[in-house]
MDAnalysis code that builds the backbone (N, CA, C; Angstrom):
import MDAnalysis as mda
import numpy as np

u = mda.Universe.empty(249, n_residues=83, atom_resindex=np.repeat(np.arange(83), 3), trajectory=True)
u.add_TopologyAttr("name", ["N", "CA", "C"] * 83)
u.add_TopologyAttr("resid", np.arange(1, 84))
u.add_TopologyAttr("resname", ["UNK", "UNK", "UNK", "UNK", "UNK", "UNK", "UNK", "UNK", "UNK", "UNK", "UNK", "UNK", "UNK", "UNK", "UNK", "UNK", "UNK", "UNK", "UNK", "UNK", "UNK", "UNK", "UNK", "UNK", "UNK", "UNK", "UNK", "UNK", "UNK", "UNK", "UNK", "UNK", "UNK", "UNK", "UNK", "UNK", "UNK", "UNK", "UNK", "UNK", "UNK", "UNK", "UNK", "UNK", "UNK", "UNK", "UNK", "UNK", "UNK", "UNK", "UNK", "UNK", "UNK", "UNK", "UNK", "UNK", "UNK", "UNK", "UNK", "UNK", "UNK", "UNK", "UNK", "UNK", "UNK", "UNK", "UNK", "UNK", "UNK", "UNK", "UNK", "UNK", "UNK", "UNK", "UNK", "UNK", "UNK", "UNK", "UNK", "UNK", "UNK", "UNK", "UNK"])
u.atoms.positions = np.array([
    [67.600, -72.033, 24.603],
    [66.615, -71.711, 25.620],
    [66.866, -72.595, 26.845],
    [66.839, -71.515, 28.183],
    [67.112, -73.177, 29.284],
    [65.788, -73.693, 29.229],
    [66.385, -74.612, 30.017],
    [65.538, -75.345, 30.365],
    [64.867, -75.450, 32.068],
    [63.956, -74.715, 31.872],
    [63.125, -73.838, 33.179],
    [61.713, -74.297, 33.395],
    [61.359, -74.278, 34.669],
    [59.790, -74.532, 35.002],
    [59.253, -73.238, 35.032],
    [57.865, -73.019, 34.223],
    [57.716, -71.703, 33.935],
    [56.066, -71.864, 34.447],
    [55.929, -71.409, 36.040],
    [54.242, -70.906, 36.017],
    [53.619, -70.308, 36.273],
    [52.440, -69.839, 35.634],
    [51.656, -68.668, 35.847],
    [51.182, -68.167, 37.404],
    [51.185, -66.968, 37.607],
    [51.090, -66.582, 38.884],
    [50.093, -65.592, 39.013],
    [48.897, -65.453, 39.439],
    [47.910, -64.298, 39.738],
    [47.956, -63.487, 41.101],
    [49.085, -62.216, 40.508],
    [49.369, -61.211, 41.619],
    [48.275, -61.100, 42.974],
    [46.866, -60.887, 42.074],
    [45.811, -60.283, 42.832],
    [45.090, -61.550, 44.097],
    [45.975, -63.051, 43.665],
    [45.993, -63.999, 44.508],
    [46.751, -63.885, 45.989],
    [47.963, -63.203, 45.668],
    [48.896, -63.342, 46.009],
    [48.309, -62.332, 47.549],
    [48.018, -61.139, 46.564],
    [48.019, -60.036, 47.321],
    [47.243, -59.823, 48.279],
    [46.097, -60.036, 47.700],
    [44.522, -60.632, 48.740],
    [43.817, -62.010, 49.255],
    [45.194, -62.653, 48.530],
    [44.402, -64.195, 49.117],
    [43.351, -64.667, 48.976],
    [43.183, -65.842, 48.262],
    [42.226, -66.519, 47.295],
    [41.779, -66.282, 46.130],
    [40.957, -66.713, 45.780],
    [39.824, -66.036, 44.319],
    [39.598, -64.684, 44.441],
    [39.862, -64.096, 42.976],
    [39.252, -62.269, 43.432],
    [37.976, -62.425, 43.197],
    [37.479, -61.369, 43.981],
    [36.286, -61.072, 43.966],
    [35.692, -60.274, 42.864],
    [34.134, -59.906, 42.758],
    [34.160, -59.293, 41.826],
    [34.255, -57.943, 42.219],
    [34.408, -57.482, 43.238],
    [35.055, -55.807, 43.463],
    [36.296, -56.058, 42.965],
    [37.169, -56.928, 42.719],
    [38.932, -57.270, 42.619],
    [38.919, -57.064, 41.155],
    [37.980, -57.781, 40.457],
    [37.852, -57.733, 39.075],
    [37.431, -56.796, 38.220],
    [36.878, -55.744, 39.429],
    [36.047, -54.564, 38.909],
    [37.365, -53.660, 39.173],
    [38.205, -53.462, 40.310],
    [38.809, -52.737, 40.840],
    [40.373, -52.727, 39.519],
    [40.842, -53.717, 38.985],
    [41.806, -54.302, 38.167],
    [41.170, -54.083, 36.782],
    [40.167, -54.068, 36.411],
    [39.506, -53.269, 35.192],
    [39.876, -51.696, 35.226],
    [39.316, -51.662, 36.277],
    [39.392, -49.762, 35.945],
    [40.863, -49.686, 35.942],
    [41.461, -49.761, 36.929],
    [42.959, -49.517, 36.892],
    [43.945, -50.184, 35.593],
    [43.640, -51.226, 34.839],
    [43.560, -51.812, 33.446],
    [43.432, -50.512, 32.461],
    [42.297, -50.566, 32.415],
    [41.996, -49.298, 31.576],
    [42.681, -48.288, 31.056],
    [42.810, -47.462, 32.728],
    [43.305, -45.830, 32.811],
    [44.889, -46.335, 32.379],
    [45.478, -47.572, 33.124],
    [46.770, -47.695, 32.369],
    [47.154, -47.593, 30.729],
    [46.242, -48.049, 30.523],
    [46.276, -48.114, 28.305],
    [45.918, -46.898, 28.122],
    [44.857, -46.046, 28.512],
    [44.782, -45.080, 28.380],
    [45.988, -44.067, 28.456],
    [46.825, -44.404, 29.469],
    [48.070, -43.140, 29.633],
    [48.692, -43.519, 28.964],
    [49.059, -44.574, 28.362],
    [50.177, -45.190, 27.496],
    [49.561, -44.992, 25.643],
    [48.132, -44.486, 26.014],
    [48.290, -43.973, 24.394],
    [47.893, -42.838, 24.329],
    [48.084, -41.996, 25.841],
    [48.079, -40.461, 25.232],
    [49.392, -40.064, 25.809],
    [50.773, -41.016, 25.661],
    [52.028, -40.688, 25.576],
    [53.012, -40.576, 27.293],
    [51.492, -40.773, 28.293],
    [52.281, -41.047, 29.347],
    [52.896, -42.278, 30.260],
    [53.806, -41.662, 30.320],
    [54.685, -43.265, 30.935],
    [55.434, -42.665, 32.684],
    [55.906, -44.023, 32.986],
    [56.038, -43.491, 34.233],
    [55.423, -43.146, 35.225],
    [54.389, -43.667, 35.439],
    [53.092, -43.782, 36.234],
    [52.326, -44.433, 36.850],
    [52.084, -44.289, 38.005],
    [51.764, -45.575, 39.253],
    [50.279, -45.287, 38.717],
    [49.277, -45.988, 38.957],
    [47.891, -45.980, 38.656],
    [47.529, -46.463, 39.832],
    [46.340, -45.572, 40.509],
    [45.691, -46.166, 41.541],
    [44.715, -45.522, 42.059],
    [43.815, -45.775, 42.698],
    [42.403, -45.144, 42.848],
    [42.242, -44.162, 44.424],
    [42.184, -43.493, 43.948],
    [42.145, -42.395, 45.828],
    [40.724, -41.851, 45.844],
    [40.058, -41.636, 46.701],
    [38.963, -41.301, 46.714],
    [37.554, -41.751, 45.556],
    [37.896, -43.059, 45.297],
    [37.338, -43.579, 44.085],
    [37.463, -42.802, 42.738],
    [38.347, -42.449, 42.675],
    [38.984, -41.754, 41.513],
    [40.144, -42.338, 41.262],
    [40.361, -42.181, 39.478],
    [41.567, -42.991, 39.338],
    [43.083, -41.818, 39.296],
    [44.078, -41.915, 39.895],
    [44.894, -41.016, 40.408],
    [46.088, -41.598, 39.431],
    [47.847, -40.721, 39.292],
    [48.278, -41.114, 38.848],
    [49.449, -40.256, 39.240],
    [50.150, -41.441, 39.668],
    [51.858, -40.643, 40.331],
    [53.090, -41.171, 39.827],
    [53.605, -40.206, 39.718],
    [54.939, -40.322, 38.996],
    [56.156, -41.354, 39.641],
    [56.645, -42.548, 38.878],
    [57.078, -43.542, 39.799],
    [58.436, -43.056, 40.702],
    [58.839, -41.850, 39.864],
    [60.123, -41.692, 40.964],
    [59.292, -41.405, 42.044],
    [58.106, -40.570, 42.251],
    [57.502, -40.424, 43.529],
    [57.202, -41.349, 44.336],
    [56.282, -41.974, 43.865],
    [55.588, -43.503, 44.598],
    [57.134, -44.164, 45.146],
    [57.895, -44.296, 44.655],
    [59.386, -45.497, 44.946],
    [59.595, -44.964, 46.174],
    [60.085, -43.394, 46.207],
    [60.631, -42.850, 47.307],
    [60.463, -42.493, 48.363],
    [58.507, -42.251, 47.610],
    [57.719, -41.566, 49.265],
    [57.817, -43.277, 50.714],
    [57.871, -42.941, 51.552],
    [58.013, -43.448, 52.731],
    [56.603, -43.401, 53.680],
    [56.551, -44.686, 54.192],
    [55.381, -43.738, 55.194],
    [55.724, -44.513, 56.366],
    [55.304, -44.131, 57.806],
    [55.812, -44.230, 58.840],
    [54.422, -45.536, 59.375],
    [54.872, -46.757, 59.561],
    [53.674, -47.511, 60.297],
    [52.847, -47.319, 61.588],
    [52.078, -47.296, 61.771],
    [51.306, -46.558, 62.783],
    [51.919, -47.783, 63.932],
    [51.334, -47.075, 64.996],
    [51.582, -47.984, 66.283],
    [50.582, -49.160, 66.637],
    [49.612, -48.936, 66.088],
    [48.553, -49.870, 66.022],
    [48.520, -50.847, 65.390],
    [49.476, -50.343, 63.831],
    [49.667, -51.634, 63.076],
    [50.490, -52.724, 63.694],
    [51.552, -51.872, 63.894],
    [52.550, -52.827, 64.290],
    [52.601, -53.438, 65.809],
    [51.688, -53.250, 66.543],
    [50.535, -53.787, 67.576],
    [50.240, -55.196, 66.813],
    [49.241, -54.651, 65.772],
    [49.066, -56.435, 65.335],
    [49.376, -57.337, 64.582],
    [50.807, -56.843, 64.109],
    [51.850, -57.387, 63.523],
    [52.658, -58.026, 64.073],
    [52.934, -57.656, 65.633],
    [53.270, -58.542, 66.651],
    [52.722, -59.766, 67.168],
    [51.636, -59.368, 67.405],
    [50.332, -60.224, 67.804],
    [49.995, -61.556, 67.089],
    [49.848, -61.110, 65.861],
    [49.656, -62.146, 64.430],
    [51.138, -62.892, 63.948],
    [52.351, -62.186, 64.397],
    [53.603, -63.108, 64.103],
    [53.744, -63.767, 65.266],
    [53.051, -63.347, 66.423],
    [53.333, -64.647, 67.724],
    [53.050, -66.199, 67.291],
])
């Protein structure tokens, strides 16, 4: 076994910055869930995620490939905020 520094990392830290909230904890439950759920009624390959407060579910070759174009606004304050 090497010999490695090994430490724990909380994505939902990462992603939203700071402590989750309890919408974060509520939001990572449900999506928790529906994941075990597809994986024991045999489906695999599946992005999990909530659209219209519903839990949705796309096929990962889809999710990988789809593209989306950044608006002009974003990248307005993507400029702004990397100054």
């Amino acid at each position: 076994m090497p010999n490695v520094d090994t430490r724990v990392c909380v994505l939902g830290h990462i992603q939203r910055g700071g402590s989750p909230s309890c919408m974060d904890r509520l939001i990572a439950s449900r999506m928790g869930y529906s994941a075990v759920e597809c994986l024991m009624e045999g489906r695999y390959n599946v992005m999990v995620g909530i659209v219209n407060n519903k839990m949705h579910f796309t096929p990962l070759e889809k999710a990988v490939k789809a593209k989306q174009k950044i608006s002009d606004d974003w990248l307005k304050i993507v400029k702004i905020l990397a100054s």
